[in-house]
MARLO-654299 format. One record per residue: residue number from 1; chain; y, x, z of N, C-alpha, C in turn. Coordinates in steps of 0.1 Angstrom, whole numbers, m for minus. Example, Ala and Ser with C-alpha at 12.3 -4.5 7.8 and 13.67 -1.06 7.14 Angstrom:
<pts>
1 | A | m57 | 132 | 78 | m45 | 123 | 78 | m33 | 132 | 78 .
2 | A | m22 | 128 | 71 | m11 | 137 | 71 | 0 | 129 | 79 .
</pts>
This chain:
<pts>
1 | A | m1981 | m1625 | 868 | m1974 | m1636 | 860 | m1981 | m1649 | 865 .
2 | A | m1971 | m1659 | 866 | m1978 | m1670 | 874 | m1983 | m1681 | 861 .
3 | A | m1993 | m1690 | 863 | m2001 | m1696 | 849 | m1990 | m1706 | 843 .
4 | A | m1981 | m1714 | 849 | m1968 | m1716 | 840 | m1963 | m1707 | 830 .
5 | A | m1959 | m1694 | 830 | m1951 | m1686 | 823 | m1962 | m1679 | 812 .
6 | A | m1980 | m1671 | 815 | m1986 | m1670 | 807 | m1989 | m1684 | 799 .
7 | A | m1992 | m1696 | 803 | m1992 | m1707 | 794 | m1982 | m1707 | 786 .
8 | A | m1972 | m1708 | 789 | m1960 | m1711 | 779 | m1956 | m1698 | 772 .
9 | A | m1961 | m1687 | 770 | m1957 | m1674 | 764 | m1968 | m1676 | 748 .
10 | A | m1981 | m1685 | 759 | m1994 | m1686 | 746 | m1989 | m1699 | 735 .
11 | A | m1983 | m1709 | 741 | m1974 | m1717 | 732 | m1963 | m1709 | 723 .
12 | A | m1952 | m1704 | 728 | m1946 | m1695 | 721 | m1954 | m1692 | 710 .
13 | A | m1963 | m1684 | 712 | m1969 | m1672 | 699 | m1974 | m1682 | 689 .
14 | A | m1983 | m1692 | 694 | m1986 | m1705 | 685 | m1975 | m1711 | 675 .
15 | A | m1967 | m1714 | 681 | m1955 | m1723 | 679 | m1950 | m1713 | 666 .
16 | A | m1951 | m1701 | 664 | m1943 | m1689 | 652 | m1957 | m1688 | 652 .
17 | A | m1967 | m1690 | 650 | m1983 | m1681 | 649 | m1988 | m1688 | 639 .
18 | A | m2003 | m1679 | 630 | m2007 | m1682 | 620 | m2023 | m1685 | 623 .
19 | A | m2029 | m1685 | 615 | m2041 | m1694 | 619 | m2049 | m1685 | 627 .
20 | A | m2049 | m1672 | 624 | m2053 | m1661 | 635 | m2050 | m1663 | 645 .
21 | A | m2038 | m1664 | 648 | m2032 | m1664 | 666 | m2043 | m1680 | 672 .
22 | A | m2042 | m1689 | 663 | m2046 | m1701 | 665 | m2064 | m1696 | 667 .
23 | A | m2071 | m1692 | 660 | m2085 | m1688 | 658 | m2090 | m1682 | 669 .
24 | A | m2079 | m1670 | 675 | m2080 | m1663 | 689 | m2079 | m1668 | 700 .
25 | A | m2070 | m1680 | 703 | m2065 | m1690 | 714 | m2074 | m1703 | 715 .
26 | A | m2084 | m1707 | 703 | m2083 | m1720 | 704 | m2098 | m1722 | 710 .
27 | A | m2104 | m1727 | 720 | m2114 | m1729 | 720 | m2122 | m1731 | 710 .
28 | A | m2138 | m1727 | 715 | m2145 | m1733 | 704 | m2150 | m1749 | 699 .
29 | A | m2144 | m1754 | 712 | m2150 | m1774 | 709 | m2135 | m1778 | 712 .
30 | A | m2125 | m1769 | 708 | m2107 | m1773 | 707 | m2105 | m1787 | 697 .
31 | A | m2097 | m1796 | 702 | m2094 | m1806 | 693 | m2080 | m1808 | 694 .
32 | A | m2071 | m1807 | 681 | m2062 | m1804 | 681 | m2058 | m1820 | 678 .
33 | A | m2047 | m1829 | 679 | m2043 | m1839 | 676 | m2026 | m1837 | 673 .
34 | A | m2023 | m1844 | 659 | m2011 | m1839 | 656 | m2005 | m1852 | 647 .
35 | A | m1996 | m1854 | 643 | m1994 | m1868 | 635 | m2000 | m1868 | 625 .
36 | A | m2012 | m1880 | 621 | m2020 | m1880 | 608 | m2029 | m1873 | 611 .
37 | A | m2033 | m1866 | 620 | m2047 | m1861 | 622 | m2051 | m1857 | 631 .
38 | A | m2068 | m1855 | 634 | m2076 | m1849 | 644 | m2081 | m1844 | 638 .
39 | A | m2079 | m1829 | 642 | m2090 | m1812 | 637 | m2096 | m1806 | 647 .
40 | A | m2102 | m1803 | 645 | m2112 | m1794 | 656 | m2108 | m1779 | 653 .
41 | A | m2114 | m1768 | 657 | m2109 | m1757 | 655 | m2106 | m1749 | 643 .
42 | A | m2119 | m1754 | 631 | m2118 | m1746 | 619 | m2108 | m1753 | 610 .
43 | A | m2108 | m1766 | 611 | m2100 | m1771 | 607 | m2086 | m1770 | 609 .
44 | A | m2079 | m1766 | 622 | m2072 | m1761 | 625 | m2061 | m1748 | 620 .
45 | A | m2073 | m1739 | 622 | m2071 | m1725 | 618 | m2066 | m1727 | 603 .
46 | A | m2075 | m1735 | 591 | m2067 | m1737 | 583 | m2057 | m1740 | 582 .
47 | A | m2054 | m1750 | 585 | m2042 | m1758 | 582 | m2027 | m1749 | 588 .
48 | A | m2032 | m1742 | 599 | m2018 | m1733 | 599 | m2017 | m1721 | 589 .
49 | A | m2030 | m1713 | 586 | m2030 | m1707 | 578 | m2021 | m1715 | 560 .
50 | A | m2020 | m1725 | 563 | m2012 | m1727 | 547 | m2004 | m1736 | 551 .
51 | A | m1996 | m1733 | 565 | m1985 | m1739 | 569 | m1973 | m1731 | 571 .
52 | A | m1960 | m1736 | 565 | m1950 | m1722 | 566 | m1945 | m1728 | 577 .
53 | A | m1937 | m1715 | 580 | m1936 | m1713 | 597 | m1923 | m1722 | 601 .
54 | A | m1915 | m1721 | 612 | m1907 | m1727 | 614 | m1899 | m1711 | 612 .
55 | A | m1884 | m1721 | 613 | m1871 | m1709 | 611 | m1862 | m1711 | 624 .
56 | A | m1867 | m1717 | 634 | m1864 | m1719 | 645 | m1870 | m1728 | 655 .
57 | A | m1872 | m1725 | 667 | m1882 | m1735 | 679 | m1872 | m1731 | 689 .
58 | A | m1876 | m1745 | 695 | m1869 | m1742 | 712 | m1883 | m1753 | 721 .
59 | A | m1889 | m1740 | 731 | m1897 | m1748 | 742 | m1890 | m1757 | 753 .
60 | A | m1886 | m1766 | 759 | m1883 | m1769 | 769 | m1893 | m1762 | 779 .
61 | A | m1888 | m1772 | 793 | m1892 | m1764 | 806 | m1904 | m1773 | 803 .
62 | A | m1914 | m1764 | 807 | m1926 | m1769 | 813 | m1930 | m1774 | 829 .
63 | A | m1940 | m1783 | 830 | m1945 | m1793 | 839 | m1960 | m1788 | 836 .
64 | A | m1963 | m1786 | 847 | m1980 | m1779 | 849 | m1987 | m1790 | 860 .
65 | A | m1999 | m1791 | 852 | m2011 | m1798 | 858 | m2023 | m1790 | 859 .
66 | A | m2026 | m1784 | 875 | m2038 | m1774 | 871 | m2050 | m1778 | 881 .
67 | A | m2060 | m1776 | 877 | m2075 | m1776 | 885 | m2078 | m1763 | 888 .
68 | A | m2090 | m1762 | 892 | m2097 | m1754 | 896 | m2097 | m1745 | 877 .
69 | A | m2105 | m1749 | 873 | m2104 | m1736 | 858 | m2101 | m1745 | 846 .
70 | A | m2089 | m1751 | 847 | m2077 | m1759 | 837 | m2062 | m1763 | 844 .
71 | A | m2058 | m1759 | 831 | m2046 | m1757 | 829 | m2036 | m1769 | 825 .
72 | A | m2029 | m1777 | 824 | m2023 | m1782 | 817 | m2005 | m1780 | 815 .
73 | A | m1997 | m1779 | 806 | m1985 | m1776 | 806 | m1980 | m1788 | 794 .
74 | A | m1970 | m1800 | 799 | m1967 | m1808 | 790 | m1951 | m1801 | 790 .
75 | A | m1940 | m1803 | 775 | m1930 | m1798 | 776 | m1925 | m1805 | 762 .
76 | A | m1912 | m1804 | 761 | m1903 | m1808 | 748 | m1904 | m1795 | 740 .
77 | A | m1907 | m1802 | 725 | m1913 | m1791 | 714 | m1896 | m1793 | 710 .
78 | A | m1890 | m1788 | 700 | m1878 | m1791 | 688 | m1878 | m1775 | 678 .
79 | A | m1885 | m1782 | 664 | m1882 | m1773 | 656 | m1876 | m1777 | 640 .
80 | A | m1870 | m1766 | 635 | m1868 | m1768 | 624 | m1869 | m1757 | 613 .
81 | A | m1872 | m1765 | 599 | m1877 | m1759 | 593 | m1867 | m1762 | 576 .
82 | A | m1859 | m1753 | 579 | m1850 | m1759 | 564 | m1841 | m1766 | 571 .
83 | A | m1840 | m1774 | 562 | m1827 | m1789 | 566 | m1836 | m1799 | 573 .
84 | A | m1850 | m1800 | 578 | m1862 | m1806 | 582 | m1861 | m1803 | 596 .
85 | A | m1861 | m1812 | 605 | m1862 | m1811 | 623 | m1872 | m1816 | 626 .
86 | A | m1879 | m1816 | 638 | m1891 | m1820 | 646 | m1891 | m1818 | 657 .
87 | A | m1892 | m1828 | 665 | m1891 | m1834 | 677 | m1897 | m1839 | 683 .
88 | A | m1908 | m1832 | 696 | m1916 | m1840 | 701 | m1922 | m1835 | 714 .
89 | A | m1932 | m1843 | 725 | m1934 | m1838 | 738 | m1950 | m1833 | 734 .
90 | A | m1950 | m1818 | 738 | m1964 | m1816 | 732 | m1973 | m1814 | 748 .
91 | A | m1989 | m1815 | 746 | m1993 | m1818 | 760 | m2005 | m1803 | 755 .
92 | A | m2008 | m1800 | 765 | m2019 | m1784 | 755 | m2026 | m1786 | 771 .
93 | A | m2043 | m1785 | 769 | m2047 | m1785 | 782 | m2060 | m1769 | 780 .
94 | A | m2059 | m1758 | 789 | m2062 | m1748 | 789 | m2078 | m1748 | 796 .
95 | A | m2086 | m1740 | 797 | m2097 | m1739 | 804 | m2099 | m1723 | 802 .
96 | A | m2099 | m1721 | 821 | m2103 | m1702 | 819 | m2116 | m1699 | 810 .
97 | A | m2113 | m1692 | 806 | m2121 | m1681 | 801 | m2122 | m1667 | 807 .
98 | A | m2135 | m1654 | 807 | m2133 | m1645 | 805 | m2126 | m1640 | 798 .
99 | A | m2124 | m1644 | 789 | m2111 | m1634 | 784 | m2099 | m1639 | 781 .
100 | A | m2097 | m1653 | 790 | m2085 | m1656 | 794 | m2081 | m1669 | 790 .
101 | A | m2073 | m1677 | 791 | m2070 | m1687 | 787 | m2073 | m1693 | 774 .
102 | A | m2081 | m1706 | 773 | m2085 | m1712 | 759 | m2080 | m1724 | 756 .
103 | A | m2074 | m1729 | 747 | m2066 | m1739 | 745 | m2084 | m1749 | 741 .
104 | A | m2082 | m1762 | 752 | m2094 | m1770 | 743 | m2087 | m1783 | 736 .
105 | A | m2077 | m1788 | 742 | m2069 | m1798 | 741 | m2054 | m1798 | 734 .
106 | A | m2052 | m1802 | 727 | m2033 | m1801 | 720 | m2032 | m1813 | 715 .
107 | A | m2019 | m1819 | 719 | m2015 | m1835 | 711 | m2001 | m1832 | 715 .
108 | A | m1996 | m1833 | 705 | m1980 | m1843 | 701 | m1981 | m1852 | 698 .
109 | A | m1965 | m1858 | 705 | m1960 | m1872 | 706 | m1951 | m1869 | 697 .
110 | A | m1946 | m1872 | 689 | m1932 | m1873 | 679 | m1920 | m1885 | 685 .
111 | A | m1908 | m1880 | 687 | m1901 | m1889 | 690 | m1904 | m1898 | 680 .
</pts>
């Protein structure tokens, strides 16, 4: 699997995932940036944990920026939740791990 398609499969599971999926993915010095806030990891993990899920997502195509052991994949997020939409270009930057890809970086842009 080429790191485009494993990256964007680990977005997927996030994107419908609960603060576990997020706990298991996220680095441990992860800084998440989202509208209205900056969390770090535990912080994180909460907040999806008492976030309801979406009832539908669509990833756009991803654009990869990679180093030597990081990852980056920027792409159009669009979800909705209810009669509620969200719209925005999210940027996630990865660093290998042994046991595989760790998210340290995440920020949305909101149209």
């Amino acid at each position: 699997m080429d790191v485009t398609t494993e990256l964007m499969a680990i977005e997927r599971r996030l994107a419908r995932g609960t603060g576990a999926d997020y706990a298991e993915v996220l680095h441990p010095d992860a800084v998440v940036v989202v509208p209205g806030a900056v969390l770090d990891k535990a912080a994180c993990v909460a907040a999806m944990d008492h976030s309801p899920g979406w009832d539908d997502v669509d990833l756009g195509e991803a654009r990869l920026v990679r180093s030597d052991d990081t990852a980056t994949v920027v792409y159009r997020f669009t979800g909705r939740r209810g009669a509620d939409s969200y719209a925005a270009t999210l940027v996630s930057t990865y660093v290998a791990a042994d046991a595989g890809w760790r998210m340290l970086l995440h920020q949305q842009t909101p149209d």
